[in-house]
mmCIF file of the protein (N, C-alpha, C, O) and its ligand, coordinates in Angstrom:
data_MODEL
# 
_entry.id   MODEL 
# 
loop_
_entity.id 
_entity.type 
_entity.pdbx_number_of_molecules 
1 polymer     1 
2 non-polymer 1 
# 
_entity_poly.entity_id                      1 
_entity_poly.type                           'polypeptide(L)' 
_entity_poly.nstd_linkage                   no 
_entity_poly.nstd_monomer                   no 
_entity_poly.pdbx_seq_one_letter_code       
;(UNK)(UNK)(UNK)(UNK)(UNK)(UNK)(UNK)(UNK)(UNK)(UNK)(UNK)(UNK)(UNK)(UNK)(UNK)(UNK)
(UNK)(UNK)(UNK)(UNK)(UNK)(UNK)(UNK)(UNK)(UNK)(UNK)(UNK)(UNK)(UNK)(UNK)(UNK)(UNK)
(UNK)(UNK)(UNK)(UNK)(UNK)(UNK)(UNK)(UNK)(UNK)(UNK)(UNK)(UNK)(UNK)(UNK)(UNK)
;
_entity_poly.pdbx_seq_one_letter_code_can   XXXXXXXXXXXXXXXXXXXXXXXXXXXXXXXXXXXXXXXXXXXXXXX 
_entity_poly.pdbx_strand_id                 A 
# 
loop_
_entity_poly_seq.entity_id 
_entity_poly_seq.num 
_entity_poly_seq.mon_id 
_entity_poly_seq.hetero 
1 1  UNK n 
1 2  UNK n 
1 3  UNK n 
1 4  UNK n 
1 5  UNK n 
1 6  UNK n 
1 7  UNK n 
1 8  UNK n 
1 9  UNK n 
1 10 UNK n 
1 11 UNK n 
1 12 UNK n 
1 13 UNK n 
1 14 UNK n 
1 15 UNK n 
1 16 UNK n 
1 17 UNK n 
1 18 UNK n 
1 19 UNK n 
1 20 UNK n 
1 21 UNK n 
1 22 UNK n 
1 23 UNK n 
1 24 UNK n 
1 25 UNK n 
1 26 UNK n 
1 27 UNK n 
1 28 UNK n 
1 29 UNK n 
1 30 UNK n 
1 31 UNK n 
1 32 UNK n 
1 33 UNK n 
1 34 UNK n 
1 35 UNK n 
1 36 UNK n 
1 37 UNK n 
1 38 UNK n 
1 39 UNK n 
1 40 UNK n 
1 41 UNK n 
1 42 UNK n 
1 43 UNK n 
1 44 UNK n 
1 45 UNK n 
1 46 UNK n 
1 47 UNK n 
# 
loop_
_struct_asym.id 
_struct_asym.entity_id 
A 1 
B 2 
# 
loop_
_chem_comp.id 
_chem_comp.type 
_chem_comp.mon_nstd_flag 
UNK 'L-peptide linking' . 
ZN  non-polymer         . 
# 
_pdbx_entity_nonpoly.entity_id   2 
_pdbx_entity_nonpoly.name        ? 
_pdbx_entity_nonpoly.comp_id     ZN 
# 
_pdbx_nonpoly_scheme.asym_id         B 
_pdbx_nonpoly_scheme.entity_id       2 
_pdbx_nonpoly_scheme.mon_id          ZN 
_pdbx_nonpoly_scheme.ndb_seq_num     1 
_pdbx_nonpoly_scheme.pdb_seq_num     101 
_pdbx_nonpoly_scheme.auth_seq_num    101 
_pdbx_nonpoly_scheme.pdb_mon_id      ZN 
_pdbx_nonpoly_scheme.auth_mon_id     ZN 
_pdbx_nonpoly_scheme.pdb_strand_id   A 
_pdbx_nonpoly_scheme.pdb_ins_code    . 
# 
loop_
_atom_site.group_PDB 
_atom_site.id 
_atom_site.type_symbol 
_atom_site.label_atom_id 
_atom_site.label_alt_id 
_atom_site.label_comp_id 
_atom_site.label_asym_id 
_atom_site.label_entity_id 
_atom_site.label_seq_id 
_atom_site.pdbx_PDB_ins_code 
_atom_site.Cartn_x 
_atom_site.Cartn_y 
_atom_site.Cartn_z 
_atom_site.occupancy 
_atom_site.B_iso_or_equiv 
_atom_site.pdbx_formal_charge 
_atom_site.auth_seq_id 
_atom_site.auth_comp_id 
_atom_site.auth_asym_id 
_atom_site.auth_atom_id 
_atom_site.pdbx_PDB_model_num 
ATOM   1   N  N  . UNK A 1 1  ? 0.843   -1.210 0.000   1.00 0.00 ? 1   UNK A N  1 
ATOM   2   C  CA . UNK A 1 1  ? 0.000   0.000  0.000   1.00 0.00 ? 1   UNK A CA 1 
ATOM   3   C  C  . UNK A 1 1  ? 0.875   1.255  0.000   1.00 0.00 ? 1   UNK A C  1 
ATOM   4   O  O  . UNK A 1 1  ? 0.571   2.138  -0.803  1.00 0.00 ? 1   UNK A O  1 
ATOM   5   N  N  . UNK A 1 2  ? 1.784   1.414  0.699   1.00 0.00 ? 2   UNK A N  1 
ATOM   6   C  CA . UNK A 1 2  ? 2.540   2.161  0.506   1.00 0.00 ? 2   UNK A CA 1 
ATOM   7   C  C  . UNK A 1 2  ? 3.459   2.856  -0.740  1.00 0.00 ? 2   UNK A C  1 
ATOM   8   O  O  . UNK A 1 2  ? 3.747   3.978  -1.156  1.00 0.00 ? 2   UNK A O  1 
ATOM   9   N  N  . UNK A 1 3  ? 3.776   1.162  -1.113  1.00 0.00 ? 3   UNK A N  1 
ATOM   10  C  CA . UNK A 1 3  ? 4.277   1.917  -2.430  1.00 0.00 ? 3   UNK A CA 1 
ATOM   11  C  C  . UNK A 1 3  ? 2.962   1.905  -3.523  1.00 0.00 ? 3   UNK A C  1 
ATOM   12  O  O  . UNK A 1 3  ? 3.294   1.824  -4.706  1.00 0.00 ? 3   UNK A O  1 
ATOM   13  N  N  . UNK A 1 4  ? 1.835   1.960  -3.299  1.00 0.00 ? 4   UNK A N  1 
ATOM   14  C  CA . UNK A 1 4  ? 0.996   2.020  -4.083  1.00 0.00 ? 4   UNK A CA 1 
ATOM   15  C  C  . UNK A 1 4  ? 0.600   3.795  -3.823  1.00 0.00 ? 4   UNK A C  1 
ATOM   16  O  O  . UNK A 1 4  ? 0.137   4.483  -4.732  1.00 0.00 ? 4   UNK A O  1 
ATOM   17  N  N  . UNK A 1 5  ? 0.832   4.232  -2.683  1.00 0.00 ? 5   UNK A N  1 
ATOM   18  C  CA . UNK A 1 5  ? 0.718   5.445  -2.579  1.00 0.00 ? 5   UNK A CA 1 
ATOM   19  C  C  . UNK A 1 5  ? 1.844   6.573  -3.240  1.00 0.00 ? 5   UNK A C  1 
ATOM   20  O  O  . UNK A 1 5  ? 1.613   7.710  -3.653  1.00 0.00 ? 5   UNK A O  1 
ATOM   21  N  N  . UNK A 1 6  ? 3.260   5.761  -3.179  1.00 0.00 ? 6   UNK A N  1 
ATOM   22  C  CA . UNK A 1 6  ? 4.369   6.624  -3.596  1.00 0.00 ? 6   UNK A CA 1 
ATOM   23  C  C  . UNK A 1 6  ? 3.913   6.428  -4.953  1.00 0.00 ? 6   UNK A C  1 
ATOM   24  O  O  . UNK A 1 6  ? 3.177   7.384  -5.196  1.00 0.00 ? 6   UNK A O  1 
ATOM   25  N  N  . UNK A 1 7  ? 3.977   5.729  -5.874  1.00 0.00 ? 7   UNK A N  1 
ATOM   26  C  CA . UNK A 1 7  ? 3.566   5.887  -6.924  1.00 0.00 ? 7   UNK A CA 1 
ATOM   27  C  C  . UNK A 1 7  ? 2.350   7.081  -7.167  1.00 0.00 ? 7   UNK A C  1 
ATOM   28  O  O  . UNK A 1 7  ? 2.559   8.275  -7.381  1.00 0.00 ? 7   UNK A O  1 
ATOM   29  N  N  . UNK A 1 8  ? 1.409   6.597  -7.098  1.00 0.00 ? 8   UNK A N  1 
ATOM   30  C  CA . UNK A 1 8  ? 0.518   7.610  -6.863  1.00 0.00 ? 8   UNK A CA 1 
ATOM   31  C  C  . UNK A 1 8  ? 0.580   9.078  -6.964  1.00 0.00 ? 8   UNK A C  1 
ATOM   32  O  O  . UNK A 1 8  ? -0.080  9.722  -7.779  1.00 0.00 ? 8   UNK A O  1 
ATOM   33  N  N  . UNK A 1 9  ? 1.446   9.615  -6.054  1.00 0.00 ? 9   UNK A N  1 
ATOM   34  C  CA . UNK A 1 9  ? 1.952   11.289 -5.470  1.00 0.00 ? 9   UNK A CA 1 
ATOM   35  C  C  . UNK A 1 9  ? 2.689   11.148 -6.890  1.00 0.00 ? 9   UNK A C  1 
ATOM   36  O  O  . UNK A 1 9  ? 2.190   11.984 -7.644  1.00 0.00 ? 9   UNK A O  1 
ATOM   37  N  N  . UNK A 1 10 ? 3.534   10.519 -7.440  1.00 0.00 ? 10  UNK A N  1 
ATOM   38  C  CA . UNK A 1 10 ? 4.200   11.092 -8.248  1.00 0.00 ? 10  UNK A CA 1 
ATOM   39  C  C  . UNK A 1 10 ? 3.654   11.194 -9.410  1.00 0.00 ? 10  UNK A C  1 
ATOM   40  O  O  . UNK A 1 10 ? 4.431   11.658 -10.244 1.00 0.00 ? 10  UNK A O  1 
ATOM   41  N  N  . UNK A 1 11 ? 2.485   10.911 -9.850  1.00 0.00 ? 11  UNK A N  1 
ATOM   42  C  CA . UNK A 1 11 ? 1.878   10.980 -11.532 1.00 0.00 ? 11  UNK A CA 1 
ATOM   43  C  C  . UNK A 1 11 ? 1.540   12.224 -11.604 1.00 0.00 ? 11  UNK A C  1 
ATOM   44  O  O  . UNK A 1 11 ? 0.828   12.661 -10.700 1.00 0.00 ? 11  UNK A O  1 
ATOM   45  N  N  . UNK A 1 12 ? 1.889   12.964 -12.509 1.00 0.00 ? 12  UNK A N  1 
ATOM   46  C  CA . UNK A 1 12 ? 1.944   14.299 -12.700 1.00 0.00 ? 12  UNK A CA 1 
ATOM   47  C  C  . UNK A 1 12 ? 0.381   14.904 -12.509 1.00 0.00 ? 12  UNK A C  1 
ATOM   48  O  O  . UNK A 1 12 ? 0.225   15.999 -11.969 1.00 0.00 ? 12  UNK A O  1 
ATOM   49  N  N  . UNK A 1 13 ? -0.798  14.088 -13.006 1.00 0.00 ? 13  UNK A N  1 
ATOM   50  C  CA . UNK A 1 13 ? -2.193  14.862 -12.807 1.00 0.00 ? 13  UNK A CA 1 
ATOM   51  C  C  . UNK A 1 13 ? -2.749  14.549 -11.189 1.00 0.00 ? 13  UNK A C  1 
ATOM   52  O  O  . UNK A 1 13 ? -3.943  14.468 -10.902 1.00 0.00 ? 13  UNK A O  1 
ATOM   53  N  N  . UNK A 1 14 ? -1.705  14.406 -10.281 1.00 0.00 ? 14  UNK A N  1 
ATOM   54  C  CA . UNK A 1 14 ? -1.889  14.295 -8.853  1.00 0.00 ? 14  UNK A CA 1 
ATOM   55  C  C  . UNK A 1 14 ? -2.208  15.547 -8.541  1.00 0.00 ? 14  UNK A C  1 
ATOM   56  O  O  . UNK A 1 14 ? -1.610  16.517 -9.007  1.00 0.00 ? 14  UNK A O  1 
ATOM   57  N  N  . UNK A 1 15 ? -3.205  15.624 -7.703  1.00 0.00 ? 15  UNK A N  1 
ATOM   58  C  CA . UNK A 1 15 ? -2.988  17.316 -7.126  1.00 0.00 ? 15  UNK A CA 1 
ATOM   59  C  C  . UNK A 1 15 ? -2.081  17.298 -5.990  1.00 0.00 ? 15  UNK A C  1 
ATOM   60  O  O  . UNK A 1 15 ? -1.921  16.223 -5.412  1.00 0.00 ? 15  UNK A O  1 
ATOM   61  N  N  . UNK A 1 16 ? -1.373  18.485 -5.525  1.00 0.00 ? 16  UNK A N  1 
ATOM   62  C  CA . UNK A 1 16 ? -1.267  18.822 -4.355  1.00 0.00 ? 16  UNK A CA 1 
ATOM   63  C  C  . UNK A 1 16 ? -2.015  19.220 -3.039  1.00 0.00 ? 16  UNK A C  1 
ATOM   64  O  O  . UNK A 1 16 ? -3.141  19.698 -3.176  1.00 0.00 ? 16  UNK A O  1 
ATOM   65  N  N  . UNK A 1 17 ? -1.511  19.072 -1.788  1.00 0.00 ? 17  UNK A N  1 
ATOM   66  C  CA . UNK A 1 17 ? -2.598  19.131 -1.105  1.00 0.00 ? 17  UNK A CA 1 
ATOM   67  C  C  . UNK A 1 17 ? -2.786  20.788 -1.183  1.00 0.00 ? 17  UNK A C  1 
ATOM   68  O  O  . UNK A 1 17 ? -3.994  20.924 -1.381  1.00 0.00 ? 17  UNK A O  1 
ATOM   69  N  N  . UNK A 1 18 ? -2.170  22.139 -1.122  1.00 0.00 ? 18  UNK A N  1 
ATOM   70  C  CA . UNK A 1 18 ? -2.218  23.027 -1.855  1.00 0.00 ? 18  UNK A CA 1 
ATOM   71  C  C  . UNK A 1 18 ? -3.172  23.574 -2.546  1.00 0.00 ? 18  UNK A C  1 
ATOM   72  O  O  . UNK A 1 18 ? -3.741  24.616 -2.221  1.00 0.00 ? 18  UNK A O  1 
ATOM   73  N  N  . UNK A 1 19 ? -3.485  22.701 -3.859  1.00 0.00 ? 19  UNK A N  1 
ATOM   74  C  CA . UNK A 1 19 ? -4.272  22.347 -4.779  1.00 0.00 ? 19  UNK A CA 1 
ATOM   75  C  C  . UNK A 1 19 ? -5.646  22.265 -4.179  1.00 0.00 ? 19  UNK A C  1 
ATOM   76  O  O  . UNK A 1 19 ? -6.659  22.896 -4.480  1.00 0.00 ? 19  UNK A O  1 
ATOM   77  N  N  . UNK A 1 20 ? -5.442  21.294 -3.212  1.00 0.00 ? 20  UNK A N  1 
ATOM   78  C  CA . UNK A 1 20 ? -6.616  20.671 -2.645  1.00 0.00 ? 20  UNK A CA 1 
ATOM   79  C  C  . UNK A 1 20 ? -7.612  21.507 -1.851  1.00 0.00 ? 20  UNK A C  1 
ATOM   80  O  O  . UNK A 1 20 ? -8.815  21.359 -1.635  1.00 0.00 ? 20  UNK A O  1 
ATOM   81  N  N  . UNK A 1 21 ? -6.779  22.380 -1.505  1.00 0.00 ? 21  UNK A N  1 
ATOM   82  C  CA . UNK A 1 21 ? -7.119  23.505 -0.225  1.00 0.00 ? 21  UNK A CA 1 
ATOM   83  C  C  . UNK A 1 21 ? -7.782  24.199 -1.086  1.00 0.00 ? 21  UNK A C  1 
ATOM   84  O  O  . UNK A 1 21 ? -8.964  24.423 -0.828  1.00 0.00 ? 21  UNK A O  1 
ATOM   85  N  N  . UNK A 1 22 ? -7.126  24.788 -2.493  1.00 0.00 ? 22  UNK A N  1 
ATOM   86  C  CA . UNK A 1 22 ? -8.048  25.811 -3.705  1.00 0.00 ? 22  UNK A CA 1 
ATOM   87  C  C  . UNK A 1 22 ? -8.775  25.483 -3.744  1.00 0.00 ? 22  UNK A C  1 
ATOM   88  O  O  . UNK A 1 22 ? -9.463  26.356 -3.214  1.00 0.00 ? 22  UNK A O  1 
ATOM   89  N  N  . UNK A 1 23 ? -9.822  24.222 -4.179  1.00 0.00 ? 23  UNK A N  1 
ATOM   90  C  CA . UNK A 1 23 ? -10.388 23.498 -4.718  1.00 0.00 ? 23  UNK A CA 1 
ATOM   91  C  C  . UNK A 1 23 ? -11.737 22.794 -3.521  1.00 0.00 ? 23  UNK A C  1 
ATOM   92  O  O  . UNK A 1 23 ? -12.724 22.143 -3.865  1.00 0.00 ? 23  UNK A O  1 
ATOM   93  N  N  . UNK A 1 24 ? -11.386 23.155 -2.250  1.00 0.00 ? 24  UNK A N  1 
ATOM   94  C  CA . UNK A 1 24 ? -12.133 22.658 -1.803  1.00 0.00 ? 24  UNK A CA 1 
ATOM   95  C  C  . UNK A 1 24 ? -13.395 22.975 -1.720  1.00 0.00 ? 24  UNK A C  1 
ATOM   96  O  O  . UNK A 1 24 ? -14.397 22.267 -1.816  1.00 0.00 ? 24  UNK A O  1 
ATOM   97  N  N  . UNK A 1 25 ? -13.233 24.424 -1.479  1.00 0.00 ? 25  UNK A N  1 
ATOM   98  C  CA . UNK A 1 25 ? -14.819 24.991 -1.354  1.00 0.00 ? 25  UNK A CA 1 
ATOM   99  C  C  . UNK A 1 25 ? -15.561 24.563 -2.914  1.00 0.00 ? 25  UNK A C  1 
ATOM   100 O  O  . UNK A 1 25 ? -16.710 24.122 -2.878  1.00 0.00 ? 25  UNK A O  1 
ATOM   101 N  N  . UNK A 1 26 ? -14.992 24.684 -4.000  1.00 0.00 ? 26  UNK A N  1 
ATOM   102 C  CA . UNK A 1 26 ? -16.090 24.507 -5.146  1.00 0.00 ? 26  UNK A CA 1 
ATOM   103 C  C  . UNK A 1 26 ? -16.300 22.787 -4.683  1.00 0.00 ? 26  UNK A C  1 
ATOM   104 O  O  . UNK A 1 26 ? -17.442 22.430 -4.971  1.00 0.00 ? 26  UNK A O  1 
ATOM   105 N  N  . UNK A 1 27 ? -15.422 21.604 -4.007  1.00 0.00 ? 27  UNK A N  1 
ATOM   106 C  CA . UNK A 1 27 ? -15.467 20.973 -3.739  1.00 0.00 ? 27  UNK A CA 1 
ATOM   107 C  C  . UNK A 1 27 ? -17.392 20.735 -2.920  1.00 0.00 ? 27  UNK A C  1 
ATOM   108 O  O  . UNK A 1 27 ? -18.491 20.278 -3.233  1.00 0.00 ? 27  UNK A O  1 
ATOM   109 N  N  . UNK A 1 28 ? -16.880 21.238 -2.070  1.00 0.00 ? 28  UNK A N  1 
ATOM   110 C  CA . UNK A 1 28 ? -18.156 21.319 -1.443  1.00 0.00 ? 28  UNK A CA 1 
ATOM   111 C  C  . UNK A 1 28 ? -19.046 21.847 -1.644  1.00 0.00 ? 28  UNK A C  1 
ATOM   112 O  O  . UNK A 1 28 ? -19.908 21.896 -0.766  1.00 0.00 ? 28  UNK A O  1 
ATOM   113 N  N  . UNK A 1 29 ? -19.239 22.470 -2.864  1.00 0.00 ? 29  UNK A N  1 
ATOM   114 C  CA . UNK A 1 29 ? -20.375 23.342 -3.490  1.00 0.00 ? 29  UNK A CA 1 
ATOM   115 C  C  . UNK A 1 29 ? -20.972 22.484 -4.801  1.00 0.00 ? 29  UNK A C  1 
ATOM   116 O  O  . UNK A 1 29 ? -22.018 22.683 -5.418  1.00 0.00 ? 29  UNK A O  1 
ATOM   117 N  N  . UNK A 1 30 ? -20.053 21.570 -4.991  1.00 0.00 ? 30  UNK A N  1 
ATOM   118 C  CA . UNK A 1 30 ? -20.011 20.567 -6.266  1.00 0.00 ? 30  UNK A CA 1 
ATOM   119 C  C  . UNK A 1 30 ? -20.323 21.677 -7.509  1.00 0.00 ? 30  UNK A C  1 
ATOM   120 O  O  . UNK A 1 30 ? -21.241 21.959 -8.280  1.00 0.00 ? 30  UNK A O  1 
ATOM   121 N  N  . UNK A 1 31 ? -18.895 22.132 -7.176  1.00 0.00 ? 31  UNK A N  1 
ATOM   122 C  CA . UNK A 1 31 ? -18.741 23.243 -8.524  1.00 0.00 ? 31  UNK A CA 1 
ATOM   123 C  C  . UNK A 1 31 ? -17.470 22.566 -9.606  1.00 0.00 ? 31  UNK A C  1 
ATOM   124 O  O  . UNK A 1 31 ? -16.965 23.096 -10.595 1.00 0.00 ? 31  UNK A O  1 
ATOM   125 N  N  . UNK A 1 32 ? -17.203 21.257 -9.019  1.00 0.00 ? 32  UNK A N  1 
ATOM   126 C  CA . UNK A 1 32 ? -15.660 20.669 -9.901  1.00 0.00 ? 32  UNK A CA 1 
ATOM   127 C  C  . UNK A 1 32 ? -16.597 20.134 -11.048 1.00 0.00 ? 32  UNK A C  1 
ATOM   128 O  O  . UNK A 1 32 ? -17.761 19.753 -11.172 1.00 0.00 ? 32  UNK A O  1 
ATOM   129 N  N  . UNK A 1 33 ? -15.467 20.308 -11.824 1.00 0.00 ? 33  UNK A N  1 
ATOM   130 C  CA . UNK A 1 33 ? -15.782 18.996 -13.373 1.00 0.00 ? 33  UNK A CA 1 
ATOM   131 C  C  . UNK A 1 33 ? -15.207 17.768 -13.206 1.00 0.00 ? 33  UNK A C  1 
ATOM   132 O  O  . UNK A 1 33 ? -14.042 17.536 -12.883 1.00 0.00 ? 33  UNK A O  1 
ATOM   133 N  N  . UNK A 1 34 ? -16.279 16.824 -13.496 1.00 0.00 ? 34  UNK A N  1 
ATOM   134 C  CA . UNK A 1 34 ? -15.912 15.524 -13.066 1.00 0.00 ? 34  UNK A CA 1 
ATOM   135 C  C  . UNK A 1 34 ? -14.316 15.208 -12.932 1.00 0.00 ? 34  UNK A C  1 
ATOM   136 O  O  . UNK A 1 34 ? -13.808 14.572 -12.008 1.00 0.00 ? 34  UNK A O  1 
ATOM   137 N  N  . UNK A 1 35 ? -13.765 15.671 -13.826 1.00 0.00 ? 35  UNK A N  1 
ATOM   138 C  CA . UNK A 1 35 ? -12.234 15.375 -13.700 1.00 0.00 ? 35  UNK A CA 1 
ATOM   139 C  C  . UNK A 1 35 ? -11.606 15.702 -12.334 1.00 0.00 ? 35  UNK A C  1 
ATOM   140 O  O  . UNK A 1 35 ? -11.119 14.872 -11.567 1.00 0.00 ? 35  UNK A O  1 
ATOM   141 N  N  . UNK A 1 36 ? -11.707 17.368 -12.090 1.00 0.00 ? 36  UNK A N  1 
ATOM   142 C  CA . UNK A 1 36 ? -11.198 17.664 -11.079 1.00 0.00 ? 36  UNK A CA 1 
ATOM   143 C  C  . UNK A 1 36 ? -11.727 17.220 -9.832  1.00 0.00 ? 36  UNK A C  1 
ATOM   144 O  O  . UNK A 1 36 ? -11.079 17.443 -8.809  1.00 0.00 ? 36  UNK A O  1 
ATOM   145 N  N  . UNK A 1 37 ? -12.997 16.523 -9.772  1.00 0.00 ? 37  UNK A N  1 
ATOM   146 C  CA . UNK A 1 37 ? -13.383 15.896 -8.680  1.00 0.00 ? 37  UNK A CA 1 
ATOM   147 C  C  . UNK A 1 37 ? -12.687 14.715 -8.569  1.00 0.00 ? 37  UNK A C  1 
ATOM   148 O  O  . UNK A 1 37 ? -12.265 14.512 -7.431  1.00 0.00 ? 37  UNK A O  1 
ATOM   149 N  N  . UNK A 1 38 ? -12.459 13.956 -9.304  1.00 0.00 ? 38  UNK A N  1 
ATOM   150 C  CA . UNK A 1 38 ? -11.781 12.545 -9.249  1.00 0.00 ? 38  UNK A CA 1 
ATOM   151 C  C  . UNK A 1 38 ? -10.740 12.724 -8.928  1.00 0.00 ? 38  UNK A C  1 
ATOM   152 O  O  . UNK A 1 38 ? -10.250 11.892 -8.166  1.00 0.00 ? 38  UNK A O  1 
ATOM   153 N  N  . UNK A 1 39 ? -9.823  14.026 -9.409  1.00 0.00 ? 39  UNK A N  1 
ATOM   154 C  CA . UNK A 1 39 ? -8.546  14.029 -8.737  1.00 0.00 ? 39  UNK A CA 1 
ATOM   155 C  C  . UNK A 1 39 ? -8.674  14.373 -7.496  1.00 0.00 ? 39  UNK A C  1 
ATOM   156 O  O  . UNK A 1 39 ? -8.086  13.788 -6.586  1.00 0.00 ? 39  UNK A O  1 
ATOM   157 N  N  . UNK A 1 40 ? -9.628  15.574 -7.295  1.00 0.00 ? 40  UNK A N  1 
ATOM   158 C  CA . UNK A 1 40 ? -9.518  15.292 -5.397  1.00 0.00 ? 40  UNK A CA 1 
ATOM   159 C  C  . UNK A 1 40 ? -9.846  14.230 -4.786  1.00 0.00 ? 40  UNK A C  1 
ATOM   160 O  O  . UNK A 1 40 ? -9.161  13.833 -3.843  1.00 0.00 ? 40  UNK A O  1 
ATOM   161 N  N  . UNK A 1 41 ? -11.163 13.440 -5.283  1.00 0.00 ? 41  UNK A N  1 
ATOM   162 C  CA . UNK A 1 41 ? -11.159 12.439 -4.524  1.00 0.00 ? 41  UNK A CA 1 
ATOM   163 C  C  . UNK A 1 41 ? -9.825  11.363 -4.247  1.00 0.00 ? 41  UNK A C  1 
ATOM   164 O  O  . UNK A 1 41 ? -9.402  10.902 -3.186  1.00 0.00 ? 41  UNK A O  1 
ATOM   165 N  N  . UNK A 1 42 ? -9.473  11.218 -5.308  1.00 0.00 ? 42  UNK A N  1 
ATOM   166 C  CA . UNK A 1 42 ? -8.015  10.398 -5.630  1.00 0.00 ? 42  UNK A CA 1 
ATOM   167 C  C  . UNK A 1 42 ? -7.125  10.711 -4.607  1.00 0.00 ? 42  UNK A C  1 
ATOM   168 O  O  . UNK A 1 42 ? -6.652  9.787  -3.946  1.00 0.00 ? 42  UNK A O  1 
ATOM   169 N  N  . UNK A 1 43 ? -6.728  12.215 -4.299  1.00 0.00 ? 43  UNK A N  1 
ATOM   170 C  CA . UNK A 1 43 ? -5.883  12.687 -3.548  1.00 0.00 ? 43  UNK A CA 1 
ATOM   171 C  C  . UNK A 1 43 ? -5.906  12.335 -2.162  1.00 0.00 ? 43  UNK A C  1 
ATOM   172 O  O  . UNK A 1 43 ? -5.060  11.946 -1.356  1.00 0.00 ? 43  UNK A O  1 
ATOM   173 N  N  . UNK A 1 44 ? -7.702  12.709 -2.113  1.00 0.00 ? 44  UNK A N  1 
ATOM   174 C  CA . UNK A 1 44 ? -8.314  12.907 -0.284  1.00 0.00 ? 44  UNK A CA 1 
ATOM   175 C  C  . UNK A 1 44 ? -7.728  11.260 0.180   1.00 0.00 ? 44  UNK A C  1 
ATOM   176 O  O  . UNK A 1 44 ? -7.055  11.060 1.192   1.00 0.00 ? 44  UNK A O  1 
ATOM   177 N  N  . UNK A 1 45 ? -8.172  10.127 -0.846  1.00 0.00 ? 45  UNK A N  1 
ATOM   178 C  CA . UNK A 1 45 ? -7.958  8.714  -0.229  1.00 0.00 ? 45  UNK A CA 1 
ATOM   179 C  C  . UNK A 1 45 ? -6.361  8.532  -0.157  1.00 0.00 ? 45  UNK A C  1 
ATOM   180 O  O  . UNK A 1 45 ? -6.051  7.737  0.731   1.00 0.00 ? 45  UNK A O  1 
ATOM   181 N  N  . UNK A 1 46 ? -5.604  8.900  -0.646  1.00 0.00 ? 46  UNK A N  1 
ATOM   182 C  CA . UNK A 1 46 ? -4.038  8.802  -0.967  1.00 0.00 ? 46  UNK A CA 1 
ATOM   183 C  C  . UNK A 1 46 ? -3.602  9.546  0.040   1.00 0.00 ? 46  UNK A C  1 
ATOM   184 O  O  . UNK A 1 46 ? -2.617  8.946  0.471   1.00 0.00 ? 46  UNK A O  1 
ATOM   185 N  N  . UNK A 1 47 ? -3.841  10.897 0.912   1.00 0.00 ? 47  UNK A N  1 
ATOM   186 C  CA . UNK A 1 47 ? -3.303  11.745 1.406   1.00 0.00 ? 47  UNK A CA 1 
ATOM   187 C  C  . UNK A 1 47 ? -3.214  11.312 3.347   1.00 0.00 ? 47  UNK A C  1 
ATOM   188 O  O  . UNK A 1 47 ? -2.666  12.089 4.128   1.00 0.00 ? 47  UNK A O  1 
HETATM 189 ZN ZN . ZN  B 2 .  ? -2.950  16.272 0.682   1.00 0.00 2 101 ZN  A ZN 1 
# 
């Protein structure tokens, strides 16, 4: 699992948690496009 996570962080369409912080409020407003939701979700379980 672990290295299933290092992998992970490193694929370039990973967000940062950074990223994540921008993103949250439209997050919670469900203002993302499916894409950018999947990457947060992706992130939130990885992080
Ligand atoms: Zn994070």
């Amino acid at each position: 699992m672990t290295k299933v996570k290092e992998f992970v962080s490193r694929m370039p369409m990973m967000m940062t948690c950074g990223e994540i912080e921008a993103v949250l409020l439209d997050y919670v407003e469900d203002q993302l496009s499916p894409y950018a939701r999947f990457k947060f979700e992706l992130h939130i379980k990885m992080c």
